[in-house]
mmCIF file of the N, C-alpha and C atoms, coordinates in Angstrom:
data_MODEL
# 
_entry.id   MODEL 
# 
loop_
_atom_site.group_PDB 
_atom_site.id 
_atom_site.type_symbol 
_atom_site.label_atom_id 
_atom_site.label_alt_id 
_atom_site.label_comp_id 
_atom_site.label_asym_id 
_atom_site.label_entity_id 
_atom_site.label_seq_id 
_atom_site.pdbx_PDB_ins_code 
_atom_site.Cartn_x 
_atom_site.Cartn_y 
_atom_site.Cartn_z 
_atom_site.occupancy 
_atom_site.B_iso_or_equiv 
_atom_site.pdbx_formal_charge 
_atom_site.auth_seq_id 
_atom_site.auth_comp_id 
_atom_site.auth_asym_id 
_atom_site.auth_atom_id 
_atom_site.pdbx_PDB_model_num 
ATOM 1   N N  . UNK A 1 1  ? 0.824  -1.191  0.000   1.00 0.00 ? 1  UNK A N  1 
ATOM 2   C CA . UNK A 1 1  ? 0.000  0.000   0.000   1.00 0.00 ? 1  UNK A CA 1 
ATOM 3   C C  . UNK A 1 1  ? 0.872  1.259   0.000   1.00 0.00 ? 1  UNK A C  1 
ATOM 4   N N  . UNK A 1 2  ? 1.588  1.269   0.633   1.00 0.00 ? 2  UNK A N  1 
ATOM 5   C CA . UNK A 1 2  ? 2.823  2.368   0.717   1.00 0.00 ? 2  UNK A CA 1 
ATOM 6   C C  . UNK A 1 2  ? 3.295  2.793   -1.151  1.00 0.00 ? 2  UNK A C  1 
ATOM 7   N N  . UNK A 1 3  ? 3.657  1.564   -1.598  1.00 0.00 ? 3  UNK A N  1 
ATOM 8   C CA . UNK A 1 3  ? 4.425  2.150   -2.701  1.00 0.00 ? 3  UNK A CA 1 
ATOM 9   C C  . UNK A 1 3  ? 2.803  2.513   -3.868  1.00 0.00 ? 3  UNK A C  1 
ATOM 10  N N  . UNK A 1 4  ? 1.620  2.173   -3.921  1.00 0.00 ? 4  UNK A N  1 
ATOM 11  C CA . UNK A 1 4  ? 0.714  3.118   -4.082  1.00 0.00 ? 4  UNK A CA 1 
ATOM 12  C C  . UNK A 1 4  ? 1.163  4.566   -3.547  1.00 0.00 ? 4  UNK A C  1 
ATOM 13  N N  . UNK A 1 5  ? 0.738  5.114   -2.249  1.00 0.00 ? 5  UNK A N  1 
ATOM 14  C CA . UNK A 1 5  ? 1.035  5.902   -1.838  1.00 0.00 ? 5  UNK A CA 1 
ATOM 15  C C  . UNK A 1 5  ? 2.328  7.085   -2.754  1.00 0.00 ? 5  UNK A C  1 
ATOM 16  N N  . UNK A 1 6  ? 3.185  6.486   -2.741  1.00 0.00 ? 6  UNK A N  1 
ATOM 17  C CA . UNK A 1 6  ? 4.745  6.834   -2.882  1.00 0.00 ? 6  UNK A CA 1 
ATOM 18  C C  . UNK A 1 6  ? 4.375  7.266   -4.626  1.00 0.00 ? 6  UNK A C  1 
ATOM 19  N N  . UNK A 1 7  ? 4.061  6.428   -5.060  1.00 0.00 ? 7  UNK A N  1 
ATOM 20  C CA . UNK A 1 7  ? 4.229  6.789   -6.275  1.00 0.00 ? 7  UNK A CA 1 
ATOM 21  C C  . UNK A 1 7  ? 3.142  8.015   -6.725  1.00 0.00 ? 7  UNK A C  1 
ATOM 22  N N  . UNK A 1 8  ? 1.770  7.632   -6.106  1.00 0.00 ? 8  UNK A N  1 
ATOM 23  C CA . UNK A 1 8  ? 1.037  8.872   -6.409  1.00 0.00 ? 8  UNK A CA 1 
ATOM 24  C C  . UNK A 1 8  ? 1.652  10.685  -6.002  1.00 0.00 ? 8  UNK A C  1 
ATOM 25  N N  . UNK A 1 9  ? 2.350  10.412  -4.916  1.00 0.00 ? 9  UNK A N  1 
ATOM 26  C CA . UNK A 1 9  ? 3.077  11.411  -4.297  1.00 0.00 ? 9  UNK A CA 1 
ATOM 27  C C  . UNK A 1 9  ? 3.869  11.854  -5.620  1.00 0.00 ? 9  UNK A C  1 
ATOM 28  N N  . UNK A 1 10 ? 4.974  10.909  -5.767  1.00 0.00 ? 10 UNK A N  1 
ATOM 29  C CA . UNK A 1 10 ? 5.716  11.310  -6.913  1.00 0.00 ? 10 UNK A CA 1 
ATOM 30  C C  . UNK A 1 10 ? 5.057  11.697  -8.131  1.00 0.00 ? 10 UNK A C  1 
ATOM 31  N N  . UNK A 1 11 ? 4.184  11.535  -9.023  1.00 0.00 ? 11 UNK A N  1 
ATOM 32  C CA . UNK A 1 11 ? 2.855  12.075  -9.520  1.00 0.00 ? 11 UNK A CA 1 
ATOM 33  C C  . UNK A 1 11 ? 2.788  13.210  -9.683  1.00 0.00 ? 11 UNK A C  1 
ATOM 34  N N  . UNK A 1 12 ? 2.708  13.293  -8.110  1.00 0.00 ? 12 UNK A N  1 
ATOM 35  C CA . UNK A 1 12 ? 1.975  15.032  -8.503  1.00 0.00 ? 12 UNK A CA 1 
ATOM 36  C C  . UNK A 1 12 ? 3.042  15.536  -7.386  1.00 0.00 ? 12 UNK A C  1 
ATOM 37  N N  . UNK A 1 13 ? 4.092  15.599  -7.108  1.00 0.00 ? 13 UNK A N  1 
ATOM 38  C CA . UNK A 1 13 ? 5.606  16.075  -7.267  1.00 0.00 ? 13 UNK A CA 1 
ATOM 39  C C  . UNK A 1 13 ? 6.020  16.413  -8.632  1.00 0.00 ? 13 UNK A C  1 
ATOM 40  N N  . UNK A 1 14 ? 5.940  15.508  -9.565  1.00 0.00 ? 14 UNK A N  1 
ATOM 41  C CA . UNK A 1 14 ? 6.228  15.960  -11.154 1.00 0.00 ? 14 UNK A CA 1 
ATOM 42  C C  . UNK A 1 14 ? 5.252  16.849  -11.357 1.00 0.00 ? 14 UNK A C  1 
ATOM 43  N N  . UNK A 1 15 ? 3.951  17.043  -11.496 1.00 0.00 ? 15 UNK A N  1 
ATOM 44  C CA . UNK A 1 15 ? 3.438  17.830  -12.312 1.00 0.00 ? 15 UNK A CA 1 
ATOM 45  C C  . UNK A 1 15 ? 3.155  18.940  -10.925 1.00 0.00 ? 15 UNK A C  1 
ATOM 46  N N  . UNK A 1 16 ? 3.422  19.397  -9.871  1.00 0.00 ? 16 UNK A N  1 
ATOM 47  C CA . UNK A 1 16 ? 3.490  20.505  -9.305  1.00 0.00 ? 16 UNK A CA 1 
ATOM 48  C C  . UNK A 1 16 ? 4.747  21.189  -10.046 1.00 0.00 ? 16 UNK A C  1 
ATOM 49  N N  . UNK A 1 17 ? 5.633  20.591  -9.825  1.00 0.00 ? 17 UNK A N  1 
ATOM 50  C CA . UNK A 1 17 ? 7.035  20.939  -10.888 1.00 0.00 ? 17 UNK A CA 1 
ATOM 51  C C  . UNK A 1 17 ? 7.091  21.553  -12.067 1.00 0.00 ? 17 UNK A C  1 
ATOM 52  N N  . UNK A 1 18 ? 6.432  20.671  -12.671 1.00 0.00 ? 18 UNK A N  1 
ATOM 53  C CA . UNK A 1 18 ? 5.785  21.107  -14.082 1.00 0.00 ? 18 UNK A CA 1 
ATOM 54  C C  . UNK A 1 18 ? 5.211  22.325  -14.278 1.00 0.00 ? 18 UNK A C  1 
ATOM 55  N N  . UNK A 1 19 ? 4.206  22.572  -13.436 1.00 0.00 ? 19 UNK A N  1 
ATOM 56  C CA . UNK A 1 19 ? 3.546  23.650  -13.672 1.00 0.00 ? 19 UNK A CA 1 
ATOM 57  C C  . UNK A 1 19 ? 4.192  24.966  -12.990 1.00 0.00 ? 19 UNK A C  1 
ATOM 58  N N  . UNK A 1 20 ? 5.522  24.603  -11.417 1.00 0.00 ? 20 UNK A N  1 
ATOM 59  C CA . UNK A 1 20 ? 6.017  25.770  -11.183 1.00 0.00 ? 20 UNK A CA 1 
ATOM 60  C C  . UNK A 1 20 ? 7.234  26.255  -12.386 1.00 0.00 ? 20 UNK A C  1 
ATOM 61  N N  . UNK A 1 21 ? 8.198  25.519  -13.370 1.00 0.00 ? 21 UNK A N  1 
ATOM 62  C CA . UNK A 1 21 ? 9.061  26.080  -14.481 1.00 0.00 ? 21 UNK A CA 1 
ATOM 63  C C  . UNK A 1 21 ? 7.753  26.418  -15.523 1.00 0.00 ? 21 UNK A C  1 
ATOM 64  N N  . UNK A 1 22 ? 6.604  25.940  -15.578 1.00 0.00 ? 22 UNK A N  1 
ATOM 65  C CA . UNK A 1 22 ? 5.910  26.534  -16.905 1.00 0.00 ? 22 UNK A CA 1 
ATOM 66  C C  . UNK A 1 22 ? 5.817  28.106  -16.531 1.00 0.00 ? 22 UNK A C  1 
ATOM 67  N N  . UNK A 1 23 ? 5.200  28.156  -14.983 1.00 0.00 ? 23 UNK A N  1 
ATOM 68  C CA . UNK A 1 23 ? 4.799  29.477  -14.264 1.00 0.00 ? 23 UNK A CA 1 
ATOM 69  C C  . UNK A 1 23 ? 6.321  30.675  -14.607 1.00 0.00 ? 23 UNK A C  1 
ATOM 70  N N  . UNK A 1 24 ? 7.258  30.174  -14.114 1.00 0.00 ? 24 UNK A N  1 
ATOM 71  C CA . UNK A 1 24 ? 8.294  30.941  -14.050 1.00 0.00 ? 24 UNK A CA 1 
ATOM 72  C C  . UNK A 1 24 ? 9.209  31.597  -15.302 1.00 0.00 ? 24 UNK A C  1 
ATOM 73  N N  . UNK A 1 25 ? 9.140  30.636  -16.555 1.00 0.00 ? 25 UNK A N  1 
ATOM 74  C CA . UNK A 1 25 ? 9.280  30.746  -17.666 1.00 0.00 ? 25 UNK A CA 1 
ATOM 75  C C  . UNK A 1 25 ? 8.430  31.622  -18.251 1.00 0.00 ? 25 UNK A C  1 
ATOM 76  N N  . UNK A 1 26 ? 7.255  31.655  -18.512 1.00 0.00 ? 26 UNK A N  1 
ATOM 77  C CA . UNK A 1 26 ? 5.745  32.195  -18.771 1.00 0.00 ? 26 UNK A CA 1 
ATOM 78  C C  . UNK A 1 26 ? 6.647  33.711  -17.814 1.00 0.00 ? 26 UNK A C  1 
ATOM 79  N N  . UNK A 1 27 ? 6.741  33.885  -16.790 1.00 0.00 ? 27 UNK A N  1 
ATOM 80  C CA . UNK A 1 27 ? 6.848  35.445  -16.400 1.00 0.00 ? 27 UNK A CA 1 
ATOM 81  C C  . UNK A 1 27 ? 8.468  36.079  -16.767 1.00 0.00 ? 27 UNK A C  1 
ATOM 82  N N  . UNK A 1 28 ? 9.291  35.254  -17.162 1.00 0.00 ? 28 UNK A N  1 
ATOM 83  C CA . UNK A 1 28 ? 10.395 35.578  -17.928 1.00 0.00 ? 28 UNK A CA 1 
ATOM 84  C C  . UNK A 1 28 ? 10.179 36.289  -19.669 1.00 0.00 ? 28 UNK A C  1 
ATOM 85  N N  . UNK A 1 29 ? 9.099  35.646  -20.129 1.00 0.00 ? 29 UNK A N  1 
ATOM 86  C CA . UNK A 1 29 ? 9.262  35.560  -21.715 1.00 0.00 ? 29 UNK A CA 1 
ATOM 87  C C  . UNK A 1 29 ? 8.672  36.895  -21.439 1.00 0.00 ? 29 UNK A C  1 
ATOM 88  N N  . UNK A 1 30 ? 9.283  37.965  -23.053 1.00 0.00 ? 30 UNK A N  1 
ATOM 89  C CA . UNK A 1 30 ? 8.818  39.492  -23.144 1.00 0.00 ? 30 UNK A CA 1 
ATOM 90  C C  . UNK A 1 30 ? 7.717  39.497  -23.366 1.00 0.00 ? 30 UNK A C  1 
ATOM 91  N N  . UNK A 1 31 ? 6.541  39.989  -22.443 1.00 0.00 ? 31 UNK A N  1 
ATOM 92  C CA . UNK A 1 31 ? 5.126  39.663  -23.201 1.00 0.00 ? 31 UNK A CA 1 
ATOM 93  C C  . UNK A 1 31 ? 4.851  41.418  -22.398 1.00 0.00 ? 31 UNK A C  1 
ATOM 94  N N  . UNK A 1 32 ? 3.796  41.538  -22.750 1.00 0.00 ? 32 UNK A N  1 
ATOM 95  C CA . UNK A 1 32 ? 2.930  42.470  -22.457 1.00 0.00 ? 32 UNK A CA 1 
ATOM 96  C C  . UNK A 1 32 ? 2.496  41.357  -21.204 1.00 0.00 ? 32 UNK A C  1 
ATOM 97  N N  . UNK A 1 33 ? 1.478  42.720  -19.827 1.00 0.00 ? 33 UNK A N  1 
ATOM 98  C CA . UNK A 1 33 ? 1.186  41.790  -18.947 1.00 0.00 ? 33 UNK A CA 1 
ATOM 99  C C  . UNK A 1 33 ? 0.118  40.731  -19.041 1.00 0.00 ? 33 UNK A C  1 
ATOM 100 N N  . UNK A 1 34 ? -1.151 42.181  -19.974 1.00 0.00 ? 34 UNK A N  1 
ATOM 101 C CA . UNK A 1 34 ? -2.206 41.103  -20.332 1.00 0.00 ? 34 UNK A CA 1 
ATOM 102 C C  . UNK A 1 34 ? -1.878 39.946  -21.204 1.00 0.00 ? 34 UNK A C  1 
ATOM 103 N N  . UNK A 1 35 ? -0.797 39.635  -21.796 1.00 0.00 ? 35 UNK A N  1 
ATOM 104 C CA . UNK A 1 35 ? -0.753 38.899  -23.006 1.00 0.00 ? 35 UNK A CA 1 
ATOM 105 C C  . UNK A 1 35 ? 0.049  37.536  -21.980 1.00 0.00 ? 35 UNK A C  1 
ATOM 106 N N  . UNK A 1 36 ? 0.858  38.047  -21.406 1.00 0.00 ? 36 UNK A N  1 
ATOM 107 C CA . UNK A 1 36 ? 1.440  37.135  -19.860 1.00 0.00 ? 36 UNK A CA 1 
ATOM 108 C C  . UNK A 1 36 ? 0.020  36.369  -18.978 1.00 0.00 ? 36 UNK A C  1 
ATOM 109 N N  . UNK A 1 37 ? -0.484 36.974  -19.061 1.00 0.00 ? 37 UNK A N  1 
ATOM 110 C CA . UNK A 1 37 ? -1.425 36.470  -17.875 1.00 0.00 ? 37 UNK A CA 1 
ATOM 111 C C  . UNK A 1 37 ? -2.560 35.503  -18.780 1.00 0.00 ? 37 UNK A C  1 
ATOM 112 N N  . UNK A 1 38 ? -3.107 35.847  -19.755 1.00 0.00 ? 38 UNK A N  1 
ATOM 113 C CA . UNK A 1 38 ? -3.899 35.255  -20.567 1.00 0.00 ? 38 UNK A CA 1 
ATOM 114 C C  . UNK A 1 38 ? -3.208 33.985  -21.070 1.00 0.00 ? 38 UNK A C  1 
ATOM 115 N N  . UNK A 1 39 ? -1.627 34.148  -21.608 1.00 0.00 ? 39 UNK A N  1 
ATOM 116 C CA . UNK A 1 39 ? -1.144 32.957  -21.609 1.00 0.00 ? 39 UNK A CA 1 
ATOM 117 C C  . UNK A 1 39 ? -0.655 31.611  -20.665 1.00 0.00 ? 39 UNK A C  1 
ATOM 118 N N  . UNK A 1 40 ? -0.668 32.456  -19.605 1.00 0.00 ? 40 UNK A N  1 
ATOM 119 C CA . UNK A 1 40 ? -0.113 31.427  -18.494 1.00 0.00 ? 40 UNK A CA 1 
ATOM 120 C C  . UNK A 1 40 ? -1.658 30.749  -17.910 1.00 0.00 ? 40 UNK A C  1 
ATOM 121 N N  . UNK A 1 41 ? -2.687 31.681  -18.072 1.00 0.00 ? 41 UNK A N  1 
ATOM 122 C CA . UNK A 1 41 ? -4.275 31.014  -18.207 1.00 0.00 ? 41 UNK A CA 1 
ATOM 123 C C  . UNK A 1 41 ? -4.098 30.153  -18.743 1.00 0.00 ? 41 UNK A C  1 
ATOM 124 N N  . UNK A 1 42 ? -4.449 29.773  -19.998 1.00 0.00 ? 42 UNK A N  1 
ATOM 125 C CA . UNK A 1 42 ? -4.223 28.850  -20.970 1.00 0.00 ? 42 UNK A CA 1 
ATOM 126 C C  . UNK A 1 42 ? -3.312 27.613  -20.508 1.00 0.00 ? 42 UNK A C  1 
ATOM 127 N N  . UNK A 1 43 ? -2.240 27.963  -20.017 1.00 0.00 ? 43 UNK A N  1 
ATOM 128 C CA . UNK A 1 43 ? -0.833 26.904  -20.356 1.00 0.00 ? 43 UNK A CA 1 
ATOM 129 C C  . UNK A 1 43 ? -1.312 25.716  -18.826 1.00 0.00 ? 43 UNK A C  1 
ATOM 130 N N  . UNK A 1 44 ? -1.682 27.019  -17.604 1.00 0.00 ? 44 UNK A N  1 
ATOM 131 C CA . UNK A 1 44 ? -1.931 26.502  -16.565 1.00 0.00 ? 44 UNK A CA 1 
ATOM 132 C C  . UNK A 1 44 ? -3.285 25.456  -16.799 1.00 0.00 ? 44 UNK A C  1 
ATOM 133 N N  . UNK A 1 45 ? -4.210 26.098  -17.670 1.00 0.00 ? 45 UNK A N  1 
ATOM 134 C CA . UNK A 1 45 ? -5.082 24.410  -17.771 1.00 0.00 ? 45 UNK A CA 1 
ATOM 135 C C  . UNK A 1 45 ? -4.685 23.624  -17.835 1.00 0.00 ? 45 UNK A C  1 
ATOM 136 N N  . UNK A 1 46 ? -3.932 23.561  -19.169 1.00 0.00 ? 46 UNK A N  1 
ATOM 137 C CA . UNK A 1 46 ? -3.716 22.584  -20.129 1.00 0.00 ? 46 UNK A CA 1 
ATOM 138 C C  . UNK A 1 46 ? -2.825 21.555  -19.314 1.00 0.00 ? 46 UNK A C  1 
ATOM 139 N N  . UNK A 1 47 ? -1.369 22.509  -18.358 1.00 0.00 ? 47 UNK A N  1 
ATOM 140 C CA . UNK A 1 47 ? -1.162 21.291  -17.320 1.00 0.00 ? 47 UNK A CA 1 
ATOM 141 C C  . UNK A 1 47 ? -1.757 21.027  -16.646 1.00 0.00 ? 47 UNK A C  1 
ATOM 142 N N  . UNK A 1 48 ? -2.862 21.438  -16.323 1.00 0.00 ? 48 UNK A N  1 
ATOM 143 C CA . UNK A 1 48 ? -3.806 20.880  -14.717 1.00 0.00 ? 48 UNK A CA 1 
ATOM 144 C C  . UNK A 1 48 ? -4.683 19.034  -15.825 1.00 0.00 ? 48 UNK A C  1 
ATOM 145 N N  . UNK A 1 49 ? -5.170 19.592  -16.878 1.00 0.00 ? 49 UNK A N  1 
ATOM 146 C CA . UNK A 1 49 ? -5.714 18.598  -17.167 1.00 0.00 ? 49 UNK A CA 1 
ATOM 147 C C  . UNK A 1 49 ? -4.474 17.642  -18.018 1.00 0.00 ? 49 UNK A C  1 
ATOM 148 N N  . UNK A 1 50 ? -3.548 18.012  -17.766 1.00 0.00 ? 50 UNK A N  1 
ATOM 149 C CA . UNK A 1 50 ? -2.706 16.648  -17.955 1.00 0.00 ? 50 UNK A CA 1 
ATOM 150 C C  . UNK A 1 50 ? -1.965 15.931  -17.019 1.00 0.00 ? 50 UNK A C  1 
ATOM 151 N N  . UNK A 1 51 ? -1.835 16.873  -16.183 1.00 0.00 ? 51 UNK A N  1 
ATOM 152 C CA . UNK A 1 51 ? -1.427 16.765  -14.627 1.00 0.00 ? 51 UNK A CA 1 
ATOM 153 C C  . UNK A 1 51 ? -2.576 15.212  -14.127 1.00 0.00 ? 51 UNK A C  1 
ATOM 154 N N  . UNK A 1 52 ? -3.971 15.521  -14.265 1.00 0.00 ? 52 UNK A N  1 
ATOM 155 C CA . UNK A 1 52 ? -5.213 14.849  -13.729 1.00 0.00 ? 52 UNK A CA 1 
ATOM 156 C C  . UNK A 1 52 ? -5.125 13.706  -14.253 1.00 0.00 ? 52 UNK A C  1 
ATOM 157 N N  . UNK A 1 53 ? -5.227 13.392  -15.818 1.00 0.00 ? 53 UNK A N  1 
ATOM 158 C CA . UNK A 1 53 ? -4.740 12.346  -16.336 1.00 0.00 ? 53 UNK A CA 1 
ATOM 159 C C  . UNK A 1 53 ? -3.719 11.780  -16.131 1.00 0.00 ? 53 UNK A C  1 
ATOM 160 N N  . UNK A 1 54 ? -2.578 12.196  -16.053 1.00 0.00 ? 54 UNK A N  1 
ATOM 161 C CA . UNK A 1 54 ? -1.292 11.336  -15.817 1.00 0.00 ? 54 UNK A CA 1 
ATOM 162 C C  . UNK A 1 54 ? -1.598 10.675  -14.246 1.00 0.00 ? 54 UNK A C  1 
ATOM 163 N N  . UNK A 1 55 ? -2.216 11.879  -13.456 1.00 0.00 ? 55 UNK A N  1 
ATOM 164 C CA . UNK A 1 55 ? -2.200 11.048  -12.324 1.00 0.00 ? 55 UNK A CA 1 
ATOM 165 C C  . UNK A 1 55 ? -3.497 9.526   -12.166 1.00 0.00 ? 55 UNK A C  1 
ATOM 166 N N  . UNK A 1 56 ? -4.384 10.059  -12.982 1.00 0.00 ? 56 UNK A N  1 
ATOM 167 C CA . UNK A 1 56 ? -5.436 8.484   -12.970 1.00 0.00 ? 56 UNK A CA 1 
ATOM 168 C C  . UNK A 1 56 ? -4.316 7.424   -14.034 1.00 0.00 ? 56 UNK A C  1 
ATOM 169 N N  . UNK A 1 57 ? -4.071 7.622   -14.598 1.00 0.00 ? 57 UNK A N  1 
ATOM 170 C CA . UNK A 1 57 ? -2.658 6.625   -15.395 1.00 0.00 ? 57 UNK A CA 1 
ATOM 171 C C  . UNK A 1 57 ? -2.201 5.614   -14.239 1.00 0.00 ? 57 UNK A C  1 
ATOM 172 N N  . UNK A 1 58 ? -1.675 7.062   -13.377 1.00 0.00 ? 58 UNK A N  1 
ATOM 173 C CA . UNK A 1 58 ? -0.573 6.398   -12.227 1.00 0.00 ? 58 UNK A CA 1 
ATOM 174 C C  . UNK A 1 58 ? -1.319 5.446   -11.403 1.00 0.00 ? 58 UNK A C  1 
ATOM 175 N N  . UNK A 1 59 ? -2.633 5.820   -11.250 1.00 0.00 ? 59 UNK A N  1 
ATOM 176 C CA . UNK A 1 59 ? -3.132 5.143   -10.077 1.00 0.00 ? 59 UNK A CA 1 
ATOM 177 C C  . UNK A 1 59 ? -3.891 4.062   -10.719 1.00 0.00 ? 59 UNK A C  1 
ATOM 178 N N  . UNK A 1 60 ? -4.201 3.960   -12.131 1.00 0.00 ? 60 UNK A N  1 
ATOM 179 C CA . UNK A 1 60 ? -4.566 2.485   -12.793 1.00 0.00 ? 60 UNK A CA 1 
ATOM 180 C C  . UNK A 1 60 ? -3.118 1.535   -12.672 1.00 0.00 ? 60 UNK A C  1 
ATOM 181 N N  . UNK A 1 61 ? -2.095 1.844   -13.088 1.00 0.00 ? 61 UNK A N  1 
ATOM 182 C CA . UNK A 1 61 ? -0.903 1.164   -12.949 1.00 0.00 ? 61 UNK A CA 1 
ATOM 183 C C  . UNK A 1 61 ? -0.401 0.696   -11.573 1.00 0.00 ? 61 UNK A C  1 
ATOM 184 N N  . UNK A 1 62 ? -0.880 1.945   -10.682 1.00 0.00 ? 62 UNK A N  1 
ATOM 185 C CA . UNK A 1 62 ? -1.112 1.283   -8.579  1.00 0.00 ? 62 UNK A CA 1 
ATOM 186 C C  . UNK A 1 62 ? -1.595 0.046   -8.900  1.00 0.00 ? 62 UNK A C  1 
ATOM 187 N N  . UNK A 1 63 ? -2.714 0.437   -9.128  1.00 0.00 ? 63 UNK A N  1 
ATOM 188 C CA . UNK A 1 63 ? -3.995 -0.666  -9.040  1.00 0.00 ? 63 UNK A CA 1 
ATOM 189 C C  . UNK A 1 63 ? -3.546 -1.975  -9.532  1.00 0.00 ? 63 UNK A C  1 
ATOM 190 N N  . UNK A 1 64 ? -3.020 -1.905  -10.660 1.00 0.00 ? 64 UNK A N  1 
ATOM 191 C CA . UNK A 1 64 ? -2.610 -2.895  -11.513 1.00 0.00 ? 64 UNK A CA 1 
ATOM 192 C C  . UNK A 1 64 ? -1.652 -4.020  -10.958 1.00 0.00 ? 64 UNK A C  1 
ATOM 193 N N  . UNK A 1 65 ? -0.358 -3.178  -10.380 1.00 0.00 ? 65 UNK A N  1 
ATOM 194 C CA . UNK A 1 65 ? 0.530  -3.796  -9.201  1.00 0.00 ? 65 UNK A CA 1 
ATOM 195 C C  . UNK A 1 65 ? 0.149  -4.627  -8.192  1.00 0.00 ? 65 UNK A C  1 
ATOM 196 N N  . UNK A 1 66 ? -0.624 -3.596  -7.291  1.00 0.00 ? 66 UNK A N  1 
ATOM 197 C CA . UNK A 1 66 ? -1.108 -3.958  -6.035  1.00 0.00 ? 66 UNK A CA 1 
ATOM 198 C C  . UNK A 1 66 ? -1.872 -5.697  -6.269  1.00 0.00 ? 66 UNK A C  1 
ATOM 199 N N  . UNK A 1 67 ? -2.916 -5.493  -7.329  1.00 0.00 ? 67 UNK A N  1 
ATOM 200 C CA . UNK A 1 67 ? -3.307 -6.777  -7.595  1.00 0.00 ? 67 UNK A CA 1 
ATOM 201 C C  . UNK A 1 67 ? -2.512 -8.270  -8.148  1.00 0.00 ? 67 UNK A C  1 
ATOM 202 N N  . UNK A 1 68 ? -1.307 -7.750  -8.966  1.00 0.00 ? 68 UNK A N  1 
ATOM 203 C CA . UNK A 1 68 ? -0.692 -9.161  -9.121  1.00 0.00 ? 68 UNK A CA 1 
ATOM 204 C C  . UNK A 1 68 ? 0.221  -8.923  -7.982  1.00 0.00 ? 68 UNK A C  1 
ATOM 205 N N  . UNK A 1 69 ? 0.141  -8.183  -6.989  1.00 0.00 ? 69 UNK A N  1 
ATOM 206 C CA . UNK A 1 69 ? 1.206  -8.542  -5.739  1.00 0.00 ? 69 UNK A CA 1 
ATOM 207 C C  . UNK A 1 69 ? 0.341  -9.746  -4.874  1.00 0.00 ? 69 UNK A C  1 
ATOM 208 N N  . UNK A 1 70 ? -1.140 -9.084  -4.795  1.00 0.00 ? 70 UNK A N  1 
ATOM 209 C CA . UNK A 1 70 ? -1.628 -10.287 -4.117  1.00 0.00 ? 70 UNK A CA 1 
ATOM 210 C C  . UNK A 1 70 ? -1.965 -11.672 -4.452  1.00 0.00 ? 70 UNK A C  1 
# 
């Protein structure tokens, strides 16, 4: 049960990650502010809903484990 645990952690360790260099990059690049903010709108979905998916991935592949362990 733990390495469930562990791995979902790691999960969304990567895509918190993910989305803090998208964030930080996004306020580096020369933009205008509105054109900054509207884009990092955008970018920030697009990782949240891949973020969500990768993590049900992770936790079908838990699942998957856990059962030929038992």
């Amino acid at each position: 049960m733990s390495d469930s645990n562990g791995t979902t952690g790691f999960a969304i360790g990567v895509v918190v990650g993910a989305v803090a260099g998208l964030i930080i990059g996004l306020l580096y690049a020369p933009r205008s502010g509105e054109e900054a903010r509207e884009l990092l709108r955008e970018k920030v979905g697009e990782a949240r809903d891949k973020g969500v998916e990768f993590v049900g991935r992770v936790r079908d592949v838990a699942a998957e484990a856990r059962e030929k362990a038992k």
